[in-house]
N, CA and C atoms of all chains as a GROMACS GRO file, in nm:
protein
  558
    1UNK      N    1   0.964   0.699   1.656
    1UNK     CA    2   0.897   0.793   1.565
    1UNK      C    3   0.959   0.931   1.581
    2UNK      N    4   1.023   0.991   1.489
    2UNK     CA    5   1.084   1.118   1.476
    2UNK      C    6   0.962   1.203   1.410
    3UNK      N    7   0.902   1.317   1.480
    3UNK     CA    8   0.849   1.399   1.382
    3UNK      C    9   0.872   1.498   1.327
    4UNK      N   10   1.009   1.488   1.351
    4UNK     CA   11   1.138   1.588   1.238
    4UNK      C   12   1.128   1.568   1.114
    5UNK      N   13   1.091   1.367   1.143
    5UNK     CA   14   1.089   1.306   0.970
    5UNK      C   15   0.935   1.338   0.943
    6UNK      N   16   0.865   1.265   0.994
    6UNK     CA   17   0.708   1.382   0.951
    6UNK      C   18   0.679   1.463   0.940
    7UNK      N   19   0.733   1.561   0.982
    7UNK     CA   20   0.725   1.697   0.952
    7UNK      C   21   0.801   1.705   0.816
    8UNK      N   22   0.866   1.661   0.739
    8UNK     CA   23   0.934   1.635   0.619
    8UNK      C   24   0.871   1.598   0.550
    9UNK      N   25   0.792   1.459   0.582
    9UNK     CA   26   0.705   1.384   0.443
    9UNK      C   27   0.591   1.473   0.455
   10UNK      N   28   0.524   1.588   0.589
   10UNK     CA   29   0.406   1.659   0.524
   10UNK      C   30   0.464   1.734   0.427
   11UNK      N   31   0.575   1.803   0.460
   11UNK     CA   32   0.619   1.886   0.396
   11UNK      C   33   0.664   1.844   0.224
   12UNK      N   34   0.706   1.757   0.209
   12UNK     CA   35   0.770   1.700   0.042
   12UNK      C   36   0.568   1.660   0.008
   13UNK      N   37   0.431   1.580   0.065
   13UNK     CA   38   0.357   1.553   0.002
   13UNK      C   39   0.271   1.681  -0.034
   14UNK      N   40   0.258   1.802   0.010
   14UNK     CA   41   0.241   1.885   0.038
   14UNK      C   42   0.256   2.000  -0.087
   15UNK      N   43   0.394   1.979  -0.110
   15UNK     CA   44   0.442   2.059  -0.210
   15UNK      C   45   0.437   2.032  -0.389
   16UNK      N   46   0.448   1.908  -0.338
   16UNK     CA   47   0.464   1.849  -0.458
   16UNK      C   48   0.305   1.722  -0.486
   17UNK      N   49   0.270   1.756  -0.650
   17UNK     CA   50   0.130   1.684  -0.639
   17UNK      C   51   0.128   1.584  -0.649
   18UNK      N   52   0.191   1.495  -0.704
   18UNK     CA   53   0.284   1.403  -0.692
   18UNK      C   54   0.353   1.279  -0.649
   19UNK      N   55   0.349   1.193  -0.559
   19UNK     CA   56   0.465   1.143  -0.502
   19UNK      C   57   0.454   0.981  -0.456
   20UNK      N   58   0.540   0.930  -0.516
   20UNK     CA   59   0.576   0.807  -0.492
   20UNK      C   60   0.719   0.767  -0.418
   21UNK      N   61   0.677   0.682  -0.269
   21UNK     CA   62   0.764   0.680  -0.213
   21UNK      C   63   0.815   0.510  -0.269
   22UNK      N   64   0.909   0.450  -0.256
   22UNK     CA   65   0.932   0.323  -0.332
   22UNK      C   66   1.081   0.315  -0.273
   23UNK      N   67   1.093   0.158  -0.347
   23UNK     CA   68   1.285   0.131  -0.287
   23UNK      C   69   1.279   0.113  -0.425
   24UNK      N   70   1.433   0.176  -0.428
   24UNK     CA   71   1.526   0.143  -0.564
   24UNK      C   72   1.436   0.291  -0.630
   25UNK      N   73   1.453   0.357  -0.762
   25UNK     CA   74   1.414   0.445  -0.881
   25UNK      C   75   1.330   0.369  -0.956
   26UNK      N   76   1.255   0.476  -1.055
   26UNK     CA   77   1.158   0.378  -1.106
   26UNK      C   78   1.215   0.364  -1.240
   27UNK      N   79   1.358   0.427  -1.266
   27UNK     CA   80   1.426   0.343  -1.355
   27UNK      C   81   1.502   0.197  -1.283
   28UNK      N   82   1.567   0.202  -1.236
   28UNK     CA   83   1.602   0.077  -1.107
   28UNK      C   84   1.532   0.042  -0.978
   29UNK      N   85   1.466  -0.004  -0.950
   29UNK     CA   86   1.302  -0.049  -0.883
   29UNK      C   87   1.418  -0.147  -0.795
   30UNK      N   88   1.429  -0.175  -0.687
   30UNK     CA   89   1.476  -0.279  -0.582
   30UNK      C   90   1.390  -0.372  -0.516
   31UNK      N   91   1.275  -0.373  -0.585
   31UNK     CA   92   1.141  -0.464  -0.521
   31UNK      C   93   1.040  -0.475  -0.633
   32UNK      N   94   1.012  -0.564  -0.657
   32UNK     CA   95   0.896  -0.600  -0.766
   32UNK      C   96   0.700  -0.501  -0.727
   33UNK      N   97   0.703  -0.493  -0.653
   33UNK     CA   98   0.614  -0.400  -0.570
   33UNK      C   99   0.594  -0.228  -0.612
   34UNK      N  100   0.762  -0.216  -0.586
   34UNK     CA  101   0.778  -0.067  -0.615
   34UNK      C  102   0.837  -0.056  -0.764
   35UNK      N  103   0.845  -0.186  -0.856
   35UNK     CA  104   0.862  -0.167  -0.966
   35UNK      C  105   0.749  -0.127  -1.018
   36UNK      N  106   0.634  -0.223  -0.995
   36UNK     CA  107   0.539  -0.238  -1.047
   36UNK      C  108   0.438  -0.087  -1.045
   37UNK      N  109   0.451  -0.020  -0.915
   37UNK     CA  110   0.409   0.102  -0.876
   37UNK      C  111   0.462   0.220  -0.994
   38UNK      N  112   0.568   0.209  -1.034
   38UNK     CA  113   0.626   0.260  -1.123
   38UNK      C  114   0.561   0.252  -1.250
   39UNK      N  115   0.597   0.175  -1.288
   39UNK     CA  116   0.511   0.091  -1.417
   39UNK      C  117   0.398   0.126  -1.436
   40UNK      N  118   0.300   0.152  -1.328
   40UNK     CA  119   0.164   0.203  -1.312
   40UNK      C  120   0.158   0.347  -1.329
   41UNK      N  121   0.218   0.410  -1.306
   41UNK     CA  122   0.182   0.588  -1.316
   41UNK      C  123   0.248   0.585  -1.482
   42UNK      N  124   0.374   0.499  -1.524
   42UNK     CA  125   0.457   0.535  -1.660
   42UNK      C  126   0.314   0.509  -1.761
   43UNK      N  127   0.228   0.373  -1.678
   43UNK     CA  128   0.150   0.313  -1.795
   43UNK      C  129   0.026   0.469  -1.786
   44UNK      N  130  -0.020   0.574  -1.717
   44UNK     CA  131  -0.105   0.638  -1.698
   44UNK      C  132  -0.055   0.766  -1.769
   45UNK      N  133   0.072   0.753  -1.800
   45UNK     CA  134   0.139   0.881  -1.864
   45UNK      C  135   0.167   1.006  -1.767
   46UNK      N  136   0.182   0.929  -1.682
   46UNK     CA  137   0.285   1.036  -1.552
   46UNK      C  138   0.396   1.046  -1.577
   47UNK      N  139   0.470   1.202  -1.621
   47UNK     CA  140   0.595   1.268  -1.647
   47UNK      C  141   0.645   1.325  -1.545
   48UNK      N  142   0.583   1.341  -1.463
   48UNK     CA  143   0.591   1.487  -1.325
   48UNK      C  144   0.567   1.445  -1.250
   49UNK      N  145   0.648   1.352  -1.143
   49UNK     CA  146   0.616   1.326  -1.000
   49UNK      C  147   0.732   1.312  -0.962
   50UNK      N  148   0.733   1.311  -0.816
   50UNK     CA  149   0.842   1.264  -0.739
   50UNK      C  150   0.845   1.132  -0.654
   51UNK      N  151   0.993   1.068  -0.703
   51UNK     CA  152   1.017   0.963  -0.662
   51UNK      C  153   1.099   0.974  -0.582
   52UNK      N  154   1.076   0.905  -0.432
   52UNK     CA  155   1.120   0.903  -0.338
   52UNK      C  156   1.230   0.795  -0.286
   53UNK      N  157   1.362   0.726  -0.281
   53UNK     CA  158   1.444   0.649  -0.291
   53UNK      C  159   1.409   0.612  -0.130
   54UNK      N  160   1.299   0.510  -0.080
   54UNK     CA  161   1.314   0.490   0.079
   54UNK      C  162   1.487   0.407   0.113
   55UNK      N  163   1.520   0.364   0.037
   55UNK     CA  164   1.692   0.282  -0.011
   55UNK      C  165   1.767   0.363   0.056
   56UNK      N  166   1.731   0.492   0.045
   56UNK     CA  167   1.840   0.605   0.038
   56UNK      C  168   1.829   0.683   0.133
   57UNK      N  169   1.744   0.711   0.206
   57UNK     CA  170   1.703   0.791   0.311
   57UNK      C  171   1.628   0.697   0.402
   58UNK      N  172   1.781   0.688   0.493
   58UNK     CA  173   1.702   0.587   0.645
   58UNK      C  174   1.626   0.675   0.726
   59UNK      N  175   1.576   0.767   0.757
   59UNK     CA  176   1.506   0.873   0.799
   59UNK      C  177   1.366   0.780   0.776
   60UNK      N  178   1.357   0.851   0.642
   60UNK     CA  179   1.235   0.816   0.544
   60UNK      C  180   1.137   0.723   0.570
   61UNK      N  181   1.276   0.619   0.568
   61UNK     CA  182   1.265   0.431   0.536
   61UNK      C  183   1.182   0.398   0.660
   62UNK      N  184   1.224   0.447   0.759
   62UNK     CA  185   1.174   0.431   0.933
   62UNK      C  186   1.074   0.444   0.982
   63UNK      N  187   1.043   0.596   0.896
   63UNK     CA  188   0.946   0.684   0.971
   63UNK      C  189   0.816   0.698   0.898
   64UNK      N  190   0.806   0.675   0.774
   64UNK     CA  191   0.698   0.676   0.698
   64UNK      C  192   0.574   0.589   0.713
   65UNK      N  193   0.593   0.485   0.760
   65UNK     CA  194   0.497   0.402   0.842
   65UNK      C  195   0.404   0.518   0.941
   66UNK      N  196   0.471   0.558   1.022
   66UNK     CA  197   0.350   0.633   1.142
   66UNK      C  198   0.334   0.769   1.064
   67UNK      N  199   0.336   0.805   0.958
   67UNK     CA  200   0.317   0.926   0.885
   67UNK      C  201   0.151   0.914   0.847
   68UNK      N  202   0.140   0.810   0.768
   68UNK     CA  203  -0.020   0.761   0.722
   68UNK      C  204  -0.114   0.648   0.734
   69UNK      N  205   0.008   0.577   0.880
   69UNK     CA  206  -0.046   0.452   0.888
   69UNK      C  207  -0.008   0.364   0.809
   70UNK      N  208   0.083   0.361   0.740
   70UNK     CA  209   0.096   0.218   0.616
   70UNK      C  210   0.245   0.169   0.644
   71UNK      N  211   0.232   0.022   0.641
   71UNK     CA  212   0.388  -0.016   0.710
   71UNK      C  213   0.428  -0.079   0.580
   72UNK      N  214   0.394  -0.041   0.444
   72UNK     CA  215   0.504  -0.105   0.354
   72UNK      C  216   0.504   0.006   0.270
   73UNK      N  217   0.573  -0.037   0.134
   73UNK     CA  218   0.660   0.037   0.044
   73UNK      C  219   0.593  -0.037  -0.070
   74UNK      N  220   0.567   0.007  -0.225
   74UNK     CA  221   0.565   0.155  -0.229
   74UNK      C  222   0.412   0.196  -0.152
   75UNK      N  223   0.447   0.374  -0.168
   75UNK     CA  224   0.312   0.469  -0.135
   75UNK      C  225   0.311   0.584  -0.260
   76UNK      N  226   0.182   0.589  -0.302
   76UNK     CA  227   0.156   0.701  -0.350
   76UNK      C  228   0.051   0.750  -0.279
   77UNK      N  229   0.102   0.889  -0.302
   77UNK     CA  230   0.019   1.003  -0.239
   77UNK      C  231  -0.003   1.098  -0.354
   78UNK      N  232  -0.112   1.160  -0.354
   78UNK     CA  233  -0.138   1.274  -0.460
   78UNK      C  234  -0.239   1.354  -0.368
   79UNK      N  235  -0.149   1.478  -0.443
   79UNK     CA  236  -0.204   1.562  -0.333
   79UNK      C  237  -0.200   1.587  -0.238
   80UNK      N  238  -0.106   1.484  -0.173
   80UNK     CA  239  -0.074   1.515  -0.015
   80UNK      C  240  -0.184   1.408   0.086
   81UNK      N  241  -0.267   1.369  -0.035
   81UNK     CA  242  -0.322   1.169   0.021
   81UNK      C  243  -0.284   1.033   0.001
   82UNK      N  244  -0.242   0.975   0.079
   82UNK     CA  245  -0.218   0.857   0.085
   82UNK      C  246  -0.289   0.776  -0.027
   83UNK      N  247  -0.272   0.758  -0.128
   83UNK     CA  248  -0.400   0.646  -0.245
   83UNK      C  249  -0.343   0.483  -0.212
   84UNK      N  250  -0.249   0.484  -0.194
   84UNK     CA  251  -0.232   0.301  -0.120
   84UNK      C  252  -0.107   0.251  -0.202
   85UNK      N  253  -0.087   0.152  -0.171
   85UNK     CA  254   0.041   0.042  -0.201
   85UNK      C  255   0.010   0.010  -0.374
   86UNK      N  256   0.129  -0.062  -0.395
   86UNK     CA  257   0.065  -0.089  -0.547
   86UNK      C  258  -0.034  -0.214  -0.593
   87UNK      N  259  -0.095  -0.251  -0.466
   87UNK     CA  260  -0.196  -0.351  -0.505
   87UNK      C  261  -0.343  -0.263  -0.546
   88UNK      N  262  -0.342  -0.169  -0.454
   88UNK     CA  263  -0.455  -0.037  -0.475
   88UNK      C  264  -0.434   0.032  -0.617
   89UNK      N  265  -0.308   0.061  -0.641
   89UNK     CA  266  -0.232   0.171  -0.776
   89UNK      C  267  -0.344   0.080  -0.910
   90UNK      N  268  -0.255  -0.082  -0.885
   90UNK     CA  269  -0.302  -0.165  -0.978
   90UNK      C  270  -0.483  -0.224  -0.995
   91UNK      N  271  -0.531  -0.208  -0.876
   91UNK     CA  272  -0.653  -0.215  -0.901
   91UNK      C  273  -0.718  -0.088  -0.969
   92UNK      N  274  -0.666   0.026  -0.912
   92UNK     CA  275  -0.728   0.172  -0.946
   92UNK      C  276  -0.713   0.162  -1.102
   93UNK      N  277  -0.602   0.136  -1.159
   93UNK     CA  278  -0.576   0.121  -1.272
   93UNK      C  279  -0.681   0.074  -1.368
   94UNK      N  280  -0.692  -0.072  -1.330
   94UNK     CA  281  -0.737  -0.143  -1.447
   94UNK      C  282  -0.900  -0.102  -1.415
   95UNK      N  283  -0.965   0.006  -1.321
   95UNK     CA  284  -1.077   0.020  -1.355
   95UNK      C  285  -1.102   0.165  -1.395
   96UNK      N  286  -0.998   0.200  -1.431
   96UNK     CA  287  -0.939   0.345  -1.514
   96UNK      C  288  -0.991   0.465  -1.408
   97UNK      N  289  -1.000   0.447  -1.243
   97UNK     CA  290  -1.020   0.546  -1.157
   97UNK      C  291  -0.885   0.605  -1.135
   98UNK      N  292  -0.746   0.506  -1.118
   98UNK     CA  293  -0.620   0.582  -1.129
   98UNK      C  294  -0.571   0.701  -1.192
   99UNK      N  295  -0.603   0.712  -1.383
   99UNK     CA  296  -0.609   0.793  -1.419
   99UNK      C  297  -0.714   0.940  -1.428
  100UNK      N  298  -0.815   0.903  -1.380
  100UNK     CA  299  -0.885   0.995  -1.352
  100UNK      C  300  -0.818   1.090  -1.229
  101UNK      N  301  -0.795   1.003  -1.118
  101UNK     CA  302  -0.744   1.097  -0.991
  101UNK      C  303  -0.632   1.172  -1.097
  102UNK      N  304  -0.525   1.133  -1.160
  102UNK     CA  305  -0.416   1.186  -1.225
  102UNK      C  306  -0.464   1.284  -1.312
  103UNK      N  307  -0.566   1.288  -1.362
  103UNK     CA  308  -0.617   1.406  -1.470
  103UNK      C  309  -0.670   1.520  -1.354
  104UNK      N  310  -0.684   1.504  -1.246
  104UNK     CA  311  -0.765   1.626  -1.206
  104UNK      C  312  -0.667   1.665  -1.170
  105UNK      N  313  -0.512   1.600  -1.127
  105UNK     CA  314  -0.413   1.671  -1.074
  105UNK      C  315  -0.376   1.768  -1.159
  106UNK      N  316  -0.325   1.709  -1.277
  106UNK     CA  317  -0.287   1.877  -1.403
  106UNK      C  318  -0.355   1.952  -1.469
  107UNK      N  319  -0.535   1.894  -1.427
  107UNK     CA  320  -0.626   2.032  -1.477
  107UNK      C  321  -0.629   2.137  -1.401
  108UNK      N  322  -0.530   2.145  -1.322
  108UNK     CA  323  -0.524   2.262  -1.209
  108UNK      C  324  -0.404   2.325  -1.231
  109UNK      N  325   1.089  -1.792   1.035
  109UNK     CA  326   1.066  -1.727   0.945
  109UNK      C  327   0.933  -1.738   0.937
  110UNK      N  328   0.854  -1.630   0.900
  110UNK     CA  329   0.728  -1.634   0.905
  110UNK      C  330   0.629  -1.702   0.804
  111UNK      N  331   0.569  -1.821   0.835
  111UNK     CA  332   0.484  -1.892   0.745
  111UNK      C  333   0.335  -1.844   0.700
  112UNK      N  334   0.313  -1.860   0.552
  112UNK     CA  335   0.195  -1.852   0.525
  112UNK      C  336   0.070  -1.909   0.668
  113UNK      N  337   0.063  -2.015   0.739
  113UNK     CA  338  -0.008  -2.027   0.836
  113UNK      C  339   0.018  -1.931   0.950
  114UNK      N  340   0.141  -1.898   0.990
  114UNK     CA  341   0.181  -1.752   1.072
  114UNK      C  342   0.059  -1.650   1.035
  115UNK      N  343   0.100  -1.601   0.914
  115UNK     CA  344   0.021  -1.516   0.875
  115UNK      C  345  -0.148  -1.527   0.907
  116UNK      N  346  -0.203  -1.613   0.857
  116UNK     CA  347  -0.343  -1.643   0.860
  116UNK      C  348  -0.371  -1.645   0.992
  117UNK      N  349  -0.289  -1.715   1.088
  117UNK     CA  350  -0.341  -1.722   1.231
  117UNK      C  351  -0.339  -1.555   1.240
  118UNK      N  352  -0.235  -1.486   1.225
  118UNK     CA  353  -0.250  -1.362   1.308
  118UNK      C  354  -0.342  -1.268   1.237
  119UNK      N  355  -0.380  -1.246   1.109
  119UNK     CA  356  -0.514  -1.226   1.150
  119UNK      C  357  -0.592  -1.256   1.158
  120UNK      N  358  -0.640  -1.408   1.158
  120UNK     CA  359  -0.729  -1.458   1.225
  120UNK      C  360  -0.788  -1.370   1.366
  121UNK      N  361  -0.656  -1.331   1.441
  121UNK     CA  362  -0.642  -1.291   1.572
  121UNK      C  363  -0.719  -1.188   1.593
  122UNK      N  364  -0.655  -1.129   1.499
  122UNK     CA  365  -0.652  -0.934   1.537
  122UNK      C  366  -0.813  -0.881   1.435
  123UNK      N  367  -0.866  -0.946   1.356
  123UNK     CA  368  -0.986  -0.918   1.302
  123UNK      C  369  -1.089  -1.055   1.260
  124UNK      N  370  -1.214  -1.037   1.311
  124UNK     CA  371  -1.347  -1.092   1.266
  124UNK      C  372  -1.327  -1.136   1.119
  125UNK      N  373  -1.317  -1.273   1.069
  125UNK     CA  374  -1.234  -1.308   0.951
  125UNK      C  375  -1.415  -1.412   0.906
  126UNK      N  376  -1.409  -1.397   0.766
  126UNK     CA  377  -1.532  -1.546   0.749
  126UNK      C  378  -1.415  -1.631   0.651
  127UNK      N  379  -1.355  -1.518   0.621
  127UNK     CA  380  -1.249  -1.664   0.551
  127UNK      C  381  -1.092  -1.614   0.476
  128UNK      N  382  -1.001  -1.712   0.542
  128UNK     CA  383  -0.860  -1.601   0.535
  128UNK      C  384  -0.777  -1.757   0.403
  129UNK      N  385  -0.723  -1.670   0.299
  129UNK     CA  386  -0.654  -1.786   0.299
  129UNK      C  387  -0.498  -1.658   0.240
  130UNK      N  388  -0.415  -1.772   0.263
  130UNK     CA  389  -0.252  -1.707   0.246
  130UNK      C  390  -0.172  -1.780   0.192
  131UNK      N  391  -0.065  -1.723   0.093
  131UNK     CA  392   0.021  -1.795   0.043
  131UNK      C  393   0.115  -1.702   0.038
  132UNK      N  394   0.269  -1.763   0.016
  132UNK     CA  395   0.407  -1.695   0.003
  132UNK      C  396   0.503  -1.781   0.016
  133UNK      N  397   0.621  -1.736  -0.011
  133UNK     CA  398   0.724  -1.797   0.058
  133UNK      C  399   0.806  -1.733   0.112
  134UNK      N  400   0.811  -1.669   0.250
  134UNK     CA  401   0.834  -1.646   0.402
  134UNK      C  402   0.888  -1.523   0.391
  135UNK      N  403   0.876  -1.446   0.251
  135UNK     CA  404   0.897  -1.270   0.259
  135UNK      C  405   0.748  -1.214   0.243
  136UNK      N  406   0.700  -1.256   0.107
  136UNK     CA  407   0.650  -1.178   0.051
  136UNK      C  408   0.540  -1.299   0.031
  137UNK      N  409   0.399  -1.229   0.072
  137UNK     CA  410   0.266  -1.284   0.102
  137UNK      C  411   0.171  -1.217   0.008
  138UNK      N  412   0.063  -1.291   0.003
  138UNK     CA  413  -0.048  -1.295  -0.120
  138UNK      C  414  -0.196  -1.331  -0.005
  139UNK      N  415  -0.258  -1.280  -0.018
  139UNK     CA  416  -0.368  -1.265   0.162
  139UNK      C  417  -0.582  -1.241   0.062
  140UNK      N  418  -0.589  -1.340   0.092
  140UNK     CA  419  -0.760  -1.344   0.059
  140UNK      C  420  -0.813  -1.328   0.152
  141UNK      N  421  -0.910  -1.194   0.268
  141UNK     CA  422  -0.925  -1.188   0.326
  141UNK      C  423  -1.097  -1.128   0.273
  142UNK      N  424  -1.150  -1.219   0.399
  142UNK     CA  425  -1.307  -1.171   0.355
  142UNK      C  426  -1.384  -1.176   0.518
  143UNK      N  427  -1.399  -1.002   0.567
  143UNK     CA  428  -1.477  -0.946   0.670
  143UNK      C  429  -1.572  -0.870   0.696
  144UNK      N  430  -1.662  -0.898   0.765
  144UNK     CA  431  -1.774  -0.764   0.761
  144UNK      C  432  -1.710  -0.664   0.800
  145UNK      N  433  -1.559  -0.645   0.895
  145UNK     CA  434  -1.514  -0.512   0.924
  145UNK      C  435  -1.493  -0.408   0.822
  146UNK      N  436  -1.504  -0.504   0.672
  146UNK     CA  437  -1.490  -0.448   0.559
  146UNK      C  438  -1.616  -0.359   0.507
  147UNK      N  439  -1.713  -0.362   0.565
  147UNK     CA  440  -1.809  -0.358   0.546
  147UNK      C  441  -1.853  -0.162   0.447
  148UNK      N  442  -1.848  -0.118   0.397
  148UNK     CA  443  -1.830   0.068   0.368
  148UNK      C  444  -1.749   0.103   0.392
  149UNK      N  445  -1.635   0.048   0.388
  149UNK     CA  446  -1.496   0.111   0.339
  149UNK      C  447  -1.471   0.065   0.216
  150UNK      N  448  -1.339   0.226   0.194
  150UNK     CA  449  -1.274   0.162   0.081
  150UNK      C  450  -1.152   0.123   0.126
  151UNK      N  451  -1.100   0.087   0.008
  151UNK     CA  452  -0.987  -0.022  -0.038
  151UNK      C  453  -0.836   0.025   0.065
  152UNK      N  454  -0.817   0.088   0.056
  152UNK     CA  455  -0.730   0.184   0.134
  152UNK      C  456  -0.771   0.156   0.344
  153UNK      N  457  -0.864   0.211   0.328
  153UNK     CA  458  -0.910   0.138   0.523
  153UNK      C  459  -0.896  -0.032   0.520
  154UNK      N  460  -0.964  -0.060   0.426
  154UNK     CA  461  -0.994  -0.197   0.471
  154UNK      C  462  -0.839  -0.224   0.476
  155UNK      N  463  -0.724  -0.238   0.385
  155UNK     CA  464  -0.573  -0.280   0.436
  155UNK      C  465  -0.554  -0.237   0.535
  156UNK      N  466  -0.559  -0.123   0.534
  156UNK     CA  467  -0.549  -0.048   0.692
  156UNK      C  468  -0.600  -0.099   0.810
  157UNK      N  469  -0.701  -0.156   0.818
  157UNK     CA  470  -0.754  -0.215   0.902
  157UNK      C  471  -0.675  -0.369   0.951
  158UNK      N  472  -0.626  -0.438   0.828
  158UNK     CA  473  -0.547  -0.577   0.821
  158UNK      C  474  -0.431  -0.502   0.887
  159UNK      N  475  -0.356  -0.438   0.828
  159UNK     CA  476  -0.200  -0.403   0.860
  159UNK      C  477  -0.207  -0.345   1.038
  160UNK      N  478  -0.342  -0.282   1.102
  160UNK     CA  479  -0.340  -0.274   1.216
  160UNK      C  480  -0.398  -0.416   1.279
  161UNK      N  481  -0.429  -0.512   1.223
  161UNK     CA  482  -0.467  -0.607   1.324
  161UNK      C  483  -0.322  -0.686   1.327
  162UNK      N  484  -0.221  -0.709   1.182
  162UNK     CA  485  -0.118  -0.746   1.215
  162UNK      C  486   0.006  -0.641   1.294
  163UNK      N  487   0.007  -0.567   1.334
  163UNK     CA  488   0.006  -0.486   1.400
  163UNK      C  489   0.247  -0.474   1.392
  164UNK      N  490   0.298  -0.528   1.508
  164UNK     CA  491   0.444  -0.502   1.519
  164UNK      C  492   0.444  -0.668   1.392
  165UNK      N  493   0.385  -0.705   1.373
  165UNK     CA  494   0.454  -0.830   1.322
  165UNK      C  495   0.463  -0.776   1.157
  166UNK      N  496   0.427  -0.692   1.129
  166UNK     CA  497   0.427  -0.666   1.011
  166UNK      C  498   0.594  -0.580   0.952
  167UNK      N  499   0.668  -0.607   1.069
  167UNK     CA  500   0.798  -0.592   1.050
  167UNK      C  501   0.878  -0.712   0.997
  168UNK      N  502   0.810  -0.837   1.012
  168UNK     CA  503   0.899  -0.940   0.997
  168UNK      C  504   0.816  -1.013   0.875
  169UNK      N  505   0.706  -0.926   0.793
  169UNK     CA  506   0.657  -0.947   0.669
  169UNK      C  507   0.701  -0.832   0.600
  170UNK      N  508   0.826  -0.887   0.502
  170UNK     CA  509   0.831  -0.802   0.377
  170UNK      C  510   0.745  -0.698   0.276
  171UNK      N  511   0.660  -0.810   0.244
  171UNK     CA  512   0.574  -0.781   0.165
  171UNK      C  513   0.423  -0.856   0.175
  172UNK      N  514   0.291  -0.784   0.164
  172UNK     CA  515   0.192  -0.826   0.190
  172UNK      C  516   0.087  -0.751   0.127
  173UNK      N  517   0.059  -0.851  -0.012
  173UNK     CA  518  -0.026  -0.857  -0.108
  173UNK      C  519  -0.151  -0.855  -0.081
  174UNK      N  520  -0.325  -0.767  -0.105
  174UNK     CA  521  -0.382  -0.840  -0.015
  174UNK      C  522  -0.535  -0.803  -0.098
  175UNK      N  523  -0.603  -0.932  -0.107
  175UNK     CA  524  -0.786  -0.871  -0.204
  175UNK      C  525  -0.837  -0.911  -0.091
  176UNK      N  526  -0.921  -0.775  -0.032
  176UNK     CA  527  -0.986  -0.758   0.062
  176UNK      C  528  -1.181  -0.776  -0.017
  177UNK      N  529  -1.224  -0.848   0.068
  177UNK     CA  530  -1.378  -0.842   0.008
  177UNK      C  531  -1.465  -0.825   0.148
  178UNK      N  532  -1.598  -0.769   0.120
  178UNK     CA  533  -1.685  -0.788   0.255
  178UNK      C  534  -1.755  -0.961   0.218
  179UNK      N  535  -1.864  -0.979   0.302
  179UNK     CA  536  -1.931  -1.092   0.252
  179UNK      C  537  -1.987  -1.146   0.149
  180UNK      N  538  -2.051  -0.993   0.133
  180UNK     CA  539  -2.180  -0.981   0.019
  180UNK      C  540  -2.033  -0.987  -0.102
  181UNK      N  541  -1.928  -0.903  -0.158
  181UNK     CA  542  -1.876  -0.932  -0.248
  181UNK      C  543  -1.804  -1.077  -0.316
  182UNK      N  544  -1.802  -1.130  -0.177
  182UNK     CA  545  -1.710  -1.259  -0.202
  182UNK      C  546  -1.782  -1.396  -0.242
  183UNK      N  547  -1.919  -1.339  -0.204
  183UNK     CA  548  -2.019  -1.405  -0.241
  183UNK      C  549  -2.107  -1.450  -0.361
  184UNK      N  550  -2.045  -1.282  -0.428
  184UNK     CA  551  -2.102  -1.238  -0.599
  184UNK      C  552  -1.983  -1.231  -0.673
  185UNK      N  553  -1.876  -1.283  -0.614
  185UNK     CA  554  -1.742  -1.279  -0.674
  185UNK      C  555  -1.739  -1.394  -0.830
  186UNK      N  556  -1.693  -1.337  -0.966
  186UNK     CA  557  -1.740  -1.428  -1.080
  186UNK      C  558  -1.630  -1.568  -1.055
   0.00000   0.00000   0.00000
C-alpha cells in the first residue's frame, strides 16, 4: 500500500465531482463491468466526469483497493464517495436513485 | 482456478450465510448471498462486508457479481 497513491485518489475524488475509475475508456471499456458502468452514467446523461484508465496507471490499478475498501473495478465515486461497482451503478439506476445523486451534483 | 464451489465455500467461511449460491466460469462470478449480517445496511457495506470475508482471495477472482439480501427480503423476494 503506497499512500503516495492515496494521497492521489483523495486528491483526483476530491476535486473533481465526478469520477469513474474503470479498465479500458468508456469509449473502449476492457471489461464488460466497466463497460457497463459507462453505459450507466451515458444512459443518466453524464457529460462531465472523469474517467480514470486503471489499464494505464499501475499505481492506481494496485492501490485503489485500500483507498475505500473495494477490491474490484469499476468505482464510482461522486463527490469524493465511494457509490459502488457497477452492480450498485445498475441497481441505483433502474430505481432512478442514480440519477437523483447525479442531479444534486450540478445543482451546485 | 477458482471454482464456483471455491467461491461459495469461502464465504461460507468468512460470513454467517442462510443461503449462498454461485455461478461463473473461473474469472468472473455471479454470487446470491442471503445474511442477517446484512441486516441495516446498505448495498455498498453489505458487498463490503462479502469482499472482506473473501478477504486476499479476492485477487484470484476477477470479477464478482453479487445480490445481496437479508432474510426478511429473500423471503418477500417476487
Amino acid at each position: 500500500m503506497d499512500q503516495k497513491v492515496l494521497d492521489r485518489i483523495r486528491q483526483t475524488v476530491t476535486t473533481h465531482d465526478i469520477v469513474l475509475y474503470m479498465k479500458g475508456t468508456p469509449q473502449f471499456p476492457q471489461c464488460r463491468f466497466s463497460g457497463l458502468a459507462a453505459q450507466v452514467l451515458k444512459d443518466c446523461g453524464v457529460k462531465d466526469y472523469l474517467a480514470v484508465n486503471v489499464m494505464a496507471d499501475r499505481e492506481i490499478h494496485d492501490n485503489l483497493k485500500y483507498y475505500a475498501d473495494w477490491p474490484t473495478f469499476p468505482q464510482l465515486y461522486i463527490k469524493g464517495e465511494l457509490i459502488g461497482g457497477s452492480d450498485i451503478m445498475k441497481d441505483l439506476f433502474d430505481k432512478g436513485e442514480l440519477q437523483k445523486l447525479l442531479a444534486n451534483v450540478s445543482a451546485q | 482456478m477458482m471454482t464456483p464451489e471455491n467461491v461459495k465455500a469461502y464465504i461460507q467461511q468468512g460470513l454467517d450465510c442462510e443461503h449462498v449460491q454461485v455461478e461463473g466460469d473461473g474469472r468472473h462470478f455471479e454470487a446470491v448471498i442471503v445474511s442477517k449480517a446484512f441486516v441495516g445496511k446498505g448495498a455498498l457495506q453489505q458487498h463490503q462486508i462479502v469482499y472482506r470475508a473473501l478477504a486476499d482471495r479476492m485477487d484470484a477472482i476477477h470479477a464478482l457479481s453479487m445480490k445481496t439480501f437479508t432474510p426478511e427480503q429473500w423471503a418477500n423476494r417476487p
